[in-house]
KOLMAR-914382 format. One line per 5 residues: their letters; for each residue x, y, z of C-alpha. Coordinates in pm, 1 decimal, always signed. Layout:
REM residues N
A> X,Y,Z | ... $
This chain:
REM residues 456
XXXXX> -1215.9,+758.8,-17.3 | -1552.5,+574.3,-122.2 | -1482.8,+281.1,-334.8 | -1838.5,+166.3,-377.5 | -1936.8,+178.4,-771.1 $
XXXXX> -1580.2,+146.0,-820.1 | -1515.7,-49.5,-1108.0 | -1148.8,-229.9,-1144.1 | -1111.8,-401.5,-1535.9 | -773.1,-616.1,-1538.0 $
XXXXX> -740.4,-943.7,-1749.7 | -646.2,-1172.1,-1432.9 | -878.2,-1092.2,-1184.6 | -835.1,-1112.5,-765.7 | -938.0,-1507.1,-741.7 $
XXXXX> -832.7,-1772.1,-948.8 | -962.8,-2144.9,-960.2 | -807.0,-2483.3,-985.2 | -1029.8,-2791.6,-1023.6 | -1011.4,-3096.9,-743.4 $
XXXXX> -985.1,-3437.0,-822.1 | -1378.1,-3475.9,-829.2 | -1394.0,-3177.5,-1087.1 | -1489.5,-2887.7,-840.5 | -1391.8,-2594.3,-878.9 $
XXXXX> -1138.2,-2431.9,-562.5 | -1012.4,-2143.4,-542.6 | -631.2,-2051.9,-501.2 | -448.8,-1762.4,-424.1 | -428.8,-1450.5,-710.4 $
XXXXX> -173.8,-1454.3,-944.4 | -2.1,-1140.1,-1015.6 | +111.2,-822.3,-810.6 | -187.7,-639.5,-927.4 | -433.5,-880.8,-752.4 $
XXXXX> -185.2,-875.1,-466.7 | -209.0,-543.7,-417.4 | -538.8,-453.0,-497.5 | -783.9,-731.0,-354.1 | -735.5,-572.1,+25.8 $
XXXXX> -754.1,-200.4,-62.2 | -1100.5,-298.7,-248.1 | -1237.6,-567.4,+0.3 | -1577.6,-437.4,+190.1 | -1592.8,-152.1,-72.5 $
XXXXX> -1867.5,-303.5,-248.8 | -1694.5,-247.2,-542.3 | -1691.4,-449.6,-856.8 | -1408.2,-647.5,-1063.0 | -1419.9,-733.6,-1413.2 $
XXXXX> -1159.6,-993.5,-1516.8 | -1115.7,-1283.3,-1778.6 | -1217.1,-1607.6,-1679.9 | -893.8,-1763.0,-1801.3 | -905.5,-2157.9,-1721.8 $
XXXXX> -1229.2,-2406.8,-1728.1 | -1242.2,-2380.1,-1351.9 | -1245.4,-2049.3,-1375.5 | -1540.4,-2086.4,-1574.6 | -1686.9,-2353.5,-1394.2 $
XXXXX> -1663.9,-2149.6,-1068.0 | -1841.6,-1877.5,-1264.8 | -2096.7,-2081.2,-1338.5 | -2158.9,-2181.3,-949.6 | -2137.4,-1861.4,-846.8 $
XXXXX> -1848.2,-1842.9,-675.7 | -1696.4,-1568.2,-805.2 | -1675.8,-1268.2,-542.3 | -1457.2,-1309.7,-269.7 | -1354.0,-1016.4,+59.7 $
XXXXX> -1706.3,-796.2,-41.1 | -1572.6,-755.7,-405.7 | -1850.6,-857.0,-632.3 | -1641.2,-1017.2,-968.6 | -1767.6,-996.9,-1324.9 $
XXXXX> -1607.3,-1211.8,-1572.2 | -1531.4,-1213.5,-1926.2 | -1542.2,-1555.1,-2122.4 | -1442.1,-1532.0,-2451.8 | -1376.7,-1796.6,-2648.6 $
XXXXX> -1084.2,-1956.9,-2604.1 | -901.6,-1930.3,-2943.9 | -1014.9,-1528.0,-2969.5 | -874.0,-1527.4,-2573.6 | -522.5,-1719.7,-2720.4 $
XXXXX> -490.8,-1519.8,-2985.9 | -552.8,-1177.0,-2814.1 | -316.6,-1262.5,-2505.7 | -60.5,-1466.0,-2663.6 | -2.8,-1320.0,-3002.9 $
XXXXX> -122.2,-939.9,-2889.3 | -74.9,-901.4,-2553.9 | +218.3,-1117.8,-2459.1 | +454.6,-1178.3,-2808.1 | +432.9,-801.1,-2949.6 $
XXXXX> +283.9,-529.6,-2722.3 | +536.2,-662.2,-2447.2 | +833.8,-705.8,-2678.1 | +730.1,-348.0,-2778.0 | +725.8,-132.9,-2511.4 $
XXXXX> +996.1,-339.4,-2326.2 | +1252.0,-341.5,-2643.3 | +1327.3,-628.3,-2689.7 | +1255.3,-729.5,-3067.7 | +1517.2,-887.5,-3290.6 $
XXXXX> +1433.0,-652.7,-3559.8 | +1592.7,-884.8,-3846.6 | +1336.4,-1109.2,-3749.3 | +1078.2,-995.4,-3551.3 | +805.6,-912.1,-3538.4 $
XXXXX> +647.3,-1067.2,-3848.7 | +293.4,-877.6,-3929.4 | +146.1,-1079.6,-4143.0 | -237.2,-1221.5,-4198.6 | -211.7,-1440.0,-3936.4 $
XXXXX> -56.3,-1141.3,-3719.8 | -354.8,-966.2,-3868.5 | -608.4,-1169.6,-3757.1 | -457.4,-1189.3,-3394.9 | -527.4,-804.0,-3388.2 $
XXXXX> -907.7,-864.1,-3459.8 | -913.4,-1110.1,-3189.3 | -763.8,-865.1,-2967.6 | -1036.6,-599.4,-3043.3 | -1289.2,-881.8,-2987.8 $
XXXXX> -1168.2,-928.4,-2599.8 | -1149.8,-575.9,-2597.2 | -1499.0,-586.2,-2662.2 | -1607.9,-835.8,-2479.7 | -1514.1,-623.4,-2182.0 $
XXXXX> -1703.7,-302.0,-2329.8 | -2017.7,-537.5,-2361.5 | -1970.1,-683.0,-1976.7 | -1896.0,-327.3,-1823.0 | -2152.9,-85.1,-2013.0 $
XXXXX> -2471.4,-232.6,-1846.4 | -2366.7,-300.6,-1535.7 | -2153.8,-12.4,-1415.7 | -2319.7,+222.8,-1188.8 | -2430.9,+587.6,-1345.0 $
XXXXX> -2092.2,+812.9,-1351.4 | -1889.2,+527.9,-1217.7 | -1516.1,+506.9,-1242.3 | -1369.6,+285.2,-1422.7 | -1018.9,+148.3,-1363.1 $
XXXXX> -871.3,-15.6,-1636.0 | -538.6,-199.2,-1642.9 | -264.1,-250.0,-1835.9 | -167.5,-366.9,-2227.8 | -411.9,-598.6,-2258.7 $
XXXXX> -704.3,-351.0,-2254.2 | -575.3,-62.7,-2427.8 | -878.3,-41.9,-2701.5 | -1094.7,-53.9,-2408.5 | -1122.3,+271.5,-2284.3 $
XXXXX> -1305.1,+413.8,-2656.9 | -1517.8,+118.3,-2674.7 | -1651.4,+208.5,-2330.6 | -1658.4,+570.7,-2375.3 | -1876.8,+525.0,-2693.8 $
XXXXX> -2135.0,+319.8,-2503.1 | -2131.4,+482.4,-2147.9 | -2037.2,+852.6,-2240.6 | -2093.4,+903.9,-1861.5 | -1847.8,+674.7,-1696.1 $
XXXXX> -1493.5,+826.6,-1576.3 | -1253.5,+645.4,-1695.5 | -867.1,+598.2,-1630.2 | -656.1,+320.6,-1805.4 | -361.0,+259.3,-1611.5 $
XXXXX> +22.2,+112.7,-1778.4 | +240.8,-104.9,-1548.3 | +440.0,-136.4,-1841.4 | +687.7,+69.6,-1953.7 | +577.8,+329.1,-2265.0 $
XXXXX> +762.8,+264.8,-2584.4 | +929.8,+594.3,-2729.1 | +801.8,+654.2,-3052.0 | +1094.1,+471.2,-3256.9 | +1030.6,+171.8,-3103.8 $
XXXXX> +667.6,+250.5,-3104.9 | +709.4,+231.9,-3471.4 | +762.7,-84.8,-3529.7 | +403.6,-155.2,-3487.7 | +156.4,-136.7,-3824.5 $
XXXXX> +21.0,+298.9,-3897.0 | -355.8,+182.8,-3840.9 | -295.5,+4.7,-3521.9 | -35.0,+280.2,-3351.8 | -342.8,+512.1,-3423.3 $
XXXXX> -584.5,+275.0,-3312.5 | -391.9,+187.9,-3006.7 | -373.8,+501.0,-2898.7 | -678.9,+653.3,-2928.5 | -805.2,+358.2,-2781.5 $
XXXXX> -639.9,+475.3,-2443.9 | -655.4,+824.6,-2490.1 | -1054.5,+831.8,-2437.3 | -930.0,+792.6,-2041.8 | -733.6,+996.4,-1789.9 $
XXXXX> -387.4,+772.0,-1850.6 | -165.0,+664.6,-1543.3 | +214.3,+556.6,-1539.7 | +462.8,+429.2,-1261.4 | +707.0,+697.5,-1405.7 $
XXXXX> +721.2,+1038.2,-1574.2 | +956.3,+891.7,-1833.3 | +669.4,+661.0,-1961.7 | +395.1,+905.7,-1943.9 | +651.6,+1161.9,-2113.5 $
XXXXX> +700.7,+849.2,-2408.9 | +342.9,+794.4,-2433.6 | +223.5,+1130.6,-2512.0 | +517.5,+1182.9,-2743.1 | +403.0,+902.6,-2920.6 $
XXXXX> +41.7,+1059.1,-2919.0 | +184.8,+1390.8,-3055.3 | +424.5,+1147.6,-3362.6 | +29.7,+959.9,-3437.8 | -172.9,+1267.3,-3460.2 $
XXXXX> -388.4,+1125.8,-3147.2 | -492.1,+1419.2,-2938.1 | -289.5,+1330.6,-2553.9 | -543.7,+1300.3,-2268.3 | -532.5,+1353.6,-1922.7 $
XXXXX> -242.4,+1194.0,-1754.9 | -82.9,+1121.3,-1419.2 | +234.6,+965.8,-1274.8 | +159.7,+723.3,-984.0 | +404.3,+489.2,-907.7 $
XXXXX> +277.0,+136.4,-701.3 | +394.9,+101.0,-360.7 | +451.2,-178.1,-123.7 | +265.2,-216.7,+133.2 | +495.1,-256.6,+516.6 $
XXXXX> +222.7,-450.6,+721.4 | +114.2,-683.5,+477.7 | +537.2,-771.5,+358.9 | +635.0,-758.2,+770.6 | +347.2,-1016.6,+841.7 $
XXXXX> +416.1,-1261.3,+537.9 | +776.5,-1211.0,+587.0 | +761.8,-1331.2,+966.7 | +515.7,-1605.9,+909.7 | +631.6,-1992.8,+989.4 $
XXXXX> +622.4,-2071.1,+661.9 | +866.2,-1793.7,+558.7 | +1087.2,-1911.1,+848.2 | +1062.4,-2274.3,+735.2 | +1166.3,-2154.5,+415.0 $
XXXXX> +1459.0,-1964.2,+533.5 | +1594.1,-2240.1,+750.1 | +1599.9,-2443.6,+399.3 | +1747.3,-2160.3,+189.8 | +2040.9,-2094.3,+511.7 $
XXXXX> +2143.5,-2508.8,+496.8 | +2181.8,-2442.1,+67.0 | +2422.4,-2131.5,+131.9 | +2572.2,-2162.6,+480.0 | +2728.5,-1824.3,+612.5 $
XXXXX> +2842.5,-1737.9,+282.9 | +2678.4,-1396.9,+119.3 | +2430.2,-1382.6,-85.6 | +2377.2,-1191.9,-367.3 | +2039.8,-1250.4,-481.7 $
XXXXX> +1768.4,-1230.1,-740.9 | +1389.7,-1258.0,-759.6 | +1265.3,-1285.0,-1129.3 | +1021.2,-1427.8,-1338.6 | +1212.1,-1616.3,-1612.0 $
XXXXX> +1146.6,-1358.7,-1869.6 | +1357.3,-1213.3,-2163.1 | +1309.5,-833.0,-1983.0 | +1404.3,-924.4,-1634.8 | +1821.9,-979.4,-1772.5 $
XXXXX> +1874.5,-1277.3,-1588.0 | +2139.4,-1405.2,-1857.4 | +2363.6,-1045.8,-1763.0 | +2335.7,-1097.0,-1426.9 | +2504.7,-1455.5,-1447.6 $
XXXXX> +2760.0,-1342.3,-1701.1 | +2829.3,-1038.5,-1439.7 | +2842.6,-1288.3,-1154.9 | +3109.0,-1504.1,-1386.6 | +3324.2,-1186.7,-1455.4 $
XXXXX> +3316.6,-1093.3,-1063.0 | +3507.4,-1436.9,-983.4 | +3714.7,-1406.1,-1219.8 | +3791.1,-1055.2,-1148.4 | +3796.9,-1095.5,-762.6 $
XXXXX> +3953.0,-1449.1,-695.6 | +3913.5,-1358.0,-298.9 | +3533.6,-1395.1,-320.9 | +3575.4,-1709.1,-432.4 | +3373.7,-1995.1,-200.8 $
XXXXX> +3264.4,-1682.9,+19.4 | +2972.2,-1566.1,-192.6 | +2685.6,-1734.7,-359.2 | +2431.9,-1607.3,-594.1 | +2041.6,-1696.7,-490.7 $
XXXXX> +1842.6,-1647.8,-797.7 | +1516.9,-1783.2,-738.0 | +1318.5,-1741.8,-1082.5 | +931.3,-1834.9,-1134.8 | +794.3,-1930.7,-1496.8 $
XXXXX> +618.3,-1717.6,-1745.8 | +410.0,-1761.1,-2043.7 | +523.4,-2113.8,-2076.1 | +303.8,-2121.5,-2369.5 | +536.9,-1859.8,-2553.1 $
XXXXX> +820.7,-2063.2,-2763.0 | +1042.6,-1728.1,-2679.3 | +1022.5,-1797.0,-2318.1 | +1073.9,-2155.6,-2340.7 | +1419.1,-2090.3,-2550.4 $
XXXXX> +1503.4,-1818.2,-2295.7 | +1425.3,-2036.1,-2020.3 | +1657.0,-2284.8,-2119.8 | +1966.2,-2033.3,-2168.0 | +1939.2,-1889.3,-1822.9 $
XXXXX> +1986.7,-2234.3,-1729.9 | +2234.2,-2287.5,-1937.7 | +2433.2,-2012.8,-1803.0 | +2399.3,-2075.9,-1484.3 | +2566.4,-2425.8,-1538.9 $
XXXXX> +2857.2,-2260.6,-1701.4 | +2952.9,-2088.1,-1405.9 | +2917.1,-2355.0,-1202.6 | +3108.9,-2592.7,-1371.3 | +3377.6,-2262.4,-1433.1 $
XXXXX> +3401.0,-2259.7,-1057.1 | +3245.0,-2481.5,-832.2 | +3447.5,-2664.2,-576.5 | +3337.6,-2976.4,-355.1 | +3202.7,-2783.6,-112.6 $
XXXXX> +3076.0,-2441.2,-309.6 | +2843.0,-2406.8,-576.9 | +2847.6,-2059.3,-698.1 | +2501.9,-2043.8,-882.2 | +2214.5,-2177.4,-705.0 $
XXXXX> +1956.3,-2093.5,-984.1 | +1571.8,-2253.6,-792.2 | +1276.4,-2205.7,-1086.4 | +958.4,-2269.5,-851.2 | +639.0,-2055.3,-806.8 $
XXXXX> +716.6,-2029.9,-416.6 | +632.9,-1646.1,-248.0 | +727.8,-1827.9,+86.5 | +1092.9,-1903.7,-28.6 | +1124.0,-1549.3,-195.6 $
XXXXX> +1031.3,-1334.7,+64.8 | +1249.0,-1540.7,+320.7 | +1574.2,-1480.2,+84.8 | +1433.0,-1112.1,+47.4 | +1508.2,-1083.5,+494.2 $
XXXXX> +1882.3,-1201.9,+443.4 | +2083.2,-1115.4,+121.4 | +2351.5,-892.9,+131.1 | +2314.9,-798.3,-234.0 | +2004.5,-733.7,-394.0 $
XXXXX> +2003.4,-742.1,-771.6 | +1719.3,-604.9,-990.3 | +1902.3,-541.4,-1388.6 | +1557.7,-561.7,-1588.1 | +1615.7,-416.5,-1950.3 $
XXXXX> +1364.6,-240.9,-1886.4 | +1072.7,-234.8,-1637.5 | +771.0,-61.9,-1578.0 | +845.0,-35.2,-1185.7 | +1012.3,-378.6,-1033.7 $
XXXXX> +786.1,-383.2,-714.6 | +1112.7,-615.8,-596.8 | +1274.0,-294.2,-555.6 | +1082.7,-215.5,-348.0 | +1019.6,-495.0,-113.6 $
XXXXX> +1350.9,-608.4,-85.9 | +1466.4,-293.9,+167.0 | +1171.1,-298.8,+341.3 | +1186.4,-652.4,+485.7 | +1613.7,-711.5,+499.7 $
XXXXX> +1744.9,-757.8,+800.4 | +2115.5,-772.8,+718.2 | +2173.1,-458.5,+582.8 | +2145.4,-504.1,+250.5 | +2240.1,-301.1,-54.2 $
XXXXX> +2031.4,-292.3,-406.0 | +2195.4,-271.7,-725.5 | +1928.2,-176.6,-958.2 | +1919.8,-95.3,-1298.0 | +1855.1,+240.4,-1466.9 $
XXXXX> +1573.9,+102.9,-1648.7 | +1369.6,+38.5,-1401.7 | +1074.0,+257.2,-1312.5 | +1177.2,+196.0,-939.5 | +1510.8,+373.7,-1021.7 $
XXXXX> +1312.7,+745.3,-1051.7 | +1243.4,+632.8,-661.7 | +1571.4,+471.4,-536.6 | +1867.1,+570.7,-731.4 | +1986.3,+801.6,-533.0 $
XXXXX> +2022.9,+500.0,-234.5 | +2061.5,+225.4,-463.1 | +2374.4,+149.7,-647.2 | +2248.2,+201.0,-1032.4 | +2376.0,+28.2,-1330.2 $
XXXXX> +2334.2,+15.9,-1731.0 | +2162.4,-307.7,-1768.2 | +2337.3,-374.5,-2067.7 | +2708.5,-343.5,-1924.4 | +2817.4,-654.9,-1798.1 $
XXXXX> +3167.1,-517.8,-1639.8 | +2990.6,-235.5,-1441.0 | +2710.2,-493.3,-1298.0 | +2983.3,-708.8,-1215.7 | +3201.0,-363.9,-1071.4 $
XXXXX> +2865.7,-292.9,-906.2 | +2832.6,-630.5,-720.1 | +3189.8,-619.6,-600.3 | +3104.8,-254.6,-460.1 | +2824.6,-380.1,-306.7 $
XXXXX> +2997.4,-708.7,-109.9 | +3336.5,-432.3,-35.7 | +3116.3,-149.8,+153.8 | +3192.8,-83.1,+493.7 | +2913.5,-200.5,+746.6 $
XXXXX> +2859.5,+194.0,+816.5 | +2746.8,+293.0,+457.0 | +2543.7,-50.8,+401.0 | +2328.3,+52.8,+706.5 | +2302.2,+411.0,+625.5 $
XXXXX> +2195.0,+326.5,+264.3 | +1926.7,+60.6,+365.9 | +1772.7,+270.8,+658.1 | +1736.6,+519.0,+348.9 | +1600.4,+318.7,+146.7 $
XXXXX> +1317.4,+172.7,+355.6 | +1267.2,+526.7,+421.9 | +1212.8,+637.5,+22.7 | +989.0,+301.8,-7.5 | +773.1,+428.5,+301.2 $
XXXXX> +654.1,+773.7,+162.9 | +375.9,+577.9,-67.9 | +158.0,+359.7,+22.1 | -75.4,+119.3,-208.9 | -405.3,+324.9,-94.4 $
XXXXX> -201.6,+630.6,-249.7 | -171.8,+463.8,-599.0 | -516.7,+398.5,-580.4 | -655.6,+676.6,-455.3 | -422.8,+889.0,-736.9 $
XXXXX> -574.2,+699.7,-1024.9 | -979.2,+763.4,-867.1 | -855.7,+1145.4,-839.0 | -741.6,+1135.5,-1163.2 | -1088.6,+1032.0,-1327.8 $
X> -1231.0,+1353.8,-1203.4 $
């Protein structure tokens, strides 16, 4: 597949940039499982990435020229900084998330108001401000690659200027159905959506494509082209990470915290979607419910922070530590804490617990994917068995392997668990060979290469 002319649009690009003590700009590794995945299946392609220059050294780096890393030329986007706030924060992060994810306290939220109001118009300016960054310097019937929520008015605005570029946008959210699509003001469902539907449109699942052209059909908005392409993880690139010293450094430090105990464990962002508070309340029920698995089994969740900025995360934050202490001090002896709950930005230390537990558990309330999934059987070494929820866009994938749940039902996450920790050695290994197996028949170069077939 020829990548050159390929244009990727994403709001976090693949290369980020801190600034050292004198000021400089240095670069870091990408943020994000989209630059993750992405930034090798594009690098020598001569292809180009247009992304948000989110921090001062992002824009300082800019500035130097510094921006293009692995033969990927990068573009960036600069708005200013209250439009970029607004747009992410307000738009992006505190309603089109809590939208198509469900997860609104409808006697209070949202609130659409002026200020909401004005938020919206910010969020069409960084829409913009992509259109006006792309248009000139796209190649003549490029394709265009646009991801995710944040760009969703893109598409039109590009269309309207470059009537010859082929255009996709792609979701790695989930799609809200249209009564929770709703919720969201008449002139900016329509706008919304015909905002996307100027592109071939792309989803991890046929349940989200099948919600977002239902909501196209409830708005009047013609449905375009779309595809179903879930994201795959990529075996070389998890095997070589997952062997590498620091991986085994960080597994030595994870094995002196649990002992020989099992593990059941967790890899989340602390974010309201992800269920973390269920799977502690499940984890509480299972020892109380199964006294013999007391002091044999610990529960690893090892949680990264998100949109600190958010005042919803920050409260949530602080209950999923909260409940994790209440277990604890429920049922902790001198020699066995229950709950080890570890909130760090460390991929070393995940990947190392993702070779070992005996219990995988992924309970989003909903998910576009959960790449986790994913990764989890094909690194374990022990055998381990998922227990995944049914709202995950991984599930269309694993359930038949995995042990699937309701999310929202504490008892059956918690009958689920004790399953999981009871099957015979025979079943766990049949299950995880099958599992690795399912992961195996995608690769990342097929996601990408669906969404270029898919612009035409």
């Amino acid at each position: 597949m020829d990548r050159s002319g390929l244009v990727v649009v994403s709001n976090r690009g693949p290369l980020s940039f801190e600034l050292d003590p004198a000021g400089q700009p240095v670069a870091t590794a990408p943020g994000g499982g989209l630059a993750t995945t992405l930034r090798p299946l594009l690098a020598g392609s001569d292809a180009t990435w247009v992304a948000c220059a989110m921090s001062d050294a992002d824009r300082k780096a800019a500035d130097q020229g510094l921006m293009g890393v692995d033969g990927i030329s990068i573009l960036t986007v600069e708005p200013d900084p209250a439009v970029y706030r607004m747009a992410y924060d307000v738009i992006s992060n505190a309603t089109l998330w809590f939208v198509h994810h469900v997860l609104f306290d409808l006697t209070r939220r949202p609130r659409f108001d002026r200020r909401w109001a004005g938020a919206w118009d910010a969020y069409r300016i960084y829409n913009a401000a992509f259109a006006q960054r792309i248009a000139p310097a796209a190649r003549e019937h490029a394709t265009v690659l646009v991801q995710d929520y944040h760009l969703t008015l893109l598409p039109r605005m590009l269309a309207e200027r470059r009537p010859d570029l082929k255009l996709v946008h792609f979701s790695h959210t989930p799609f809200a159905d249209p009564s929770a699509f709703t919720v969201l003001p008449d002139a900016v469902r329509h706008e919304l959506l015909s905002g996307m539907a100027s592109a071939s449109c792309g989803f991890h699942t046929q349940r989200w494509r099948d919600a977002f052209v239902a909501c196209c059909t409830a708005e009047g908005v013609e449905p375009p082209p779309t595809f179903v392409a879930p994201l795959a993880a990529d075996p070389r690139g998890l095997a070589d990470r997952a062997t590498s010293p620091a991986c085994a450094a960080a597994a030595e430090r994870l094995h002196r915290l649990t002992g020989d105990r099992r593990v059941v464990l967790r890899v989340d962002r602390v974010e309201p979607s992800k269920n973390l508070l269920r799977g502690f309340w499940a984890f509480d029920e299972l020892l109380d419910r199964h006294p013999e698995l007391r002091g044999t089994v610990v529960f690893l969740a090892l949680a990264y922070g998100s949109r600190q900025t958010l005042p919803e995360y920050l409260a949530y934050g602080t209950e999923v530590e909260q409940a994790a202490r209440v277990v604890n001090e429920r049922w902790a002896t001198d020699d066995w804490t229950p709950v080890i709950l570890e909130v760090a930005d460390d991929p070393d230390r995940s990947f190392a617990a993702l070779t070992s537990y005996d219990v995988l558990l992924v309970n989003p309330i909903r998910d576009g994917l959960n790449l986790v999934a994913k990764e989890g059987p094909l690194v374990n070494t022990t055998d381990g068995v998922v227990v995944l929820s049914n709202e995950a866009g991984s599930v269309e994938e694993l359930g038949t392997e995995a042990l699937t749940i309701n999310p929202f039902d504490v008892s059956a996450t918690a009958d689920a668990l004790a399953g999981a920790l009871a099957m015979p050695a025979e079943e766990r290994a049949r299950r995880a060979g099958a599992l690795a197996d399912l992961v195996r028949r995608r690769t990342p170069d097929d996601w990408l290469a669906d969404q270029v077939a898919a612009a035409g």
